[in-house]
N, C-alpha and C positions, 0 to 999 in steps of 0.2 A: 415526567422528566426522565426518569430512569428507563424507561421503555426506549425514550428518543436517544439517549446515551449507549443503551445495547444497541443498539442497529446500528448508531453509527460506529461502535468499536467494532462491532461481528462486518461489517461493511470496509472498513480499515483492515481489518486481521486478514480480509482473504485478500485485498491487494495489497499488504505487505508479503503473504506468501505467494499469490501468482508473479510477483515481481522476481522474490527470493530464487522460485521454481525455476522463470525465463533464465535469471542470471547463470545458475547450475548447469542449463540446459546448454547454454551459450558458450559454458567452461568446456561441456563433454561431448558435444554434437560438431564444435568444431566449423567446419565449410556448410556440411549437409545439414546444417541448423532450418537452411529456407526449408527444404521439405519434409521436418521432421513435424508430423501432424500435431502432438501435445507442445510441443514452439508455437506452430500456428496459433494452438488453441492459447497460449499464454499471452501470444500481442493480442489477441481480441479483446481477452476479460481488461490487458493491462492498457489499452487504448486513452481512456479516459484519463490514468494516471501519468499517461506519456502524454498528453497534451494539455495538461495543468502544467507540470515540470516544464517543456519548450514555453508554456507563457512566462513563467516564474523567472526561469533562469537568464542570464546573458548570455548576447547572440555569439560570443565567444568560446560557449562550451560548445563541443560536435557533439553531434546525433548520435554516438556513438555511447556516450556520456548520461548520455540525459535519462535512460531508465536507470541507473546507479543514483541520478538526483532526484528523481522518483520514488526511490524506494528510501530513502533519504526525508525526502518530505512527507512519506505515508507514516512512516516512524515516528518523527516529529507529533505531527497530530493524532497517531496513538497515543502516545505516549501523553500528550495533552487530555485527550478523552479518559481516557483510564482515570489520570487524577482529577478530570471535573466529576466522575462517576463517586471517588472515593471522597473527596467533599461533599457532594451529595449525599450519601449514606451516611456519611459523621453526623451531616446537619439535619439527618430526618432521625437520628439516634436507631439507626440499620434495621428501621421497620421497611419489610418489603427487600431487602438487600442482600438474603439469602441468594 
């Protein structure tokens, strides 16, 4: 159980921060963001988390929007993971939880 709880935190952590990265990128690249190659590389890893978010959200938020509700809902179920991890450990009395 705690094995399947690090993966999916360490799995959530790096799409909270390829989200984080794209957004920063998106603040300072400005126009030339289509062909800024580590942009590129951010909607690839962030793909999966942009098309949970457009299924989630309402058809009333623009595409525009939708990786800031992305990174929004990666958050969320970090933030969920973490505390099922730290339950977990309480209730095996933190054998194996180093």
């Amino acid at each position: 159980m705690l094995q399947f709880l690090n993966i999916a935190q360490l799995i959530l952590y790096i799409g909270g921060l390829a989200l984080a990265g794209q957004g920063l990128l998106f603040v300072l690249s400005g126009q030339r963001r289509a062909t800024n190659m580590f942009y590129q590389l951010f909607e690839i890893v962030n793909r999966p988390w942009i098309r949970l978010a457009r299924l989630i959200a309402p058809k009333k938020i623009s595409d525009t929007q939708i990786p800031f509700v992305a990174f929004c809902i990666v958050s969320v179920l970090y933030i969920a993971v973490t505390l099922a991890k730290i339950e977990h450990c309480v209730s095996v009395d933190m054998q194996g939880c180093k």
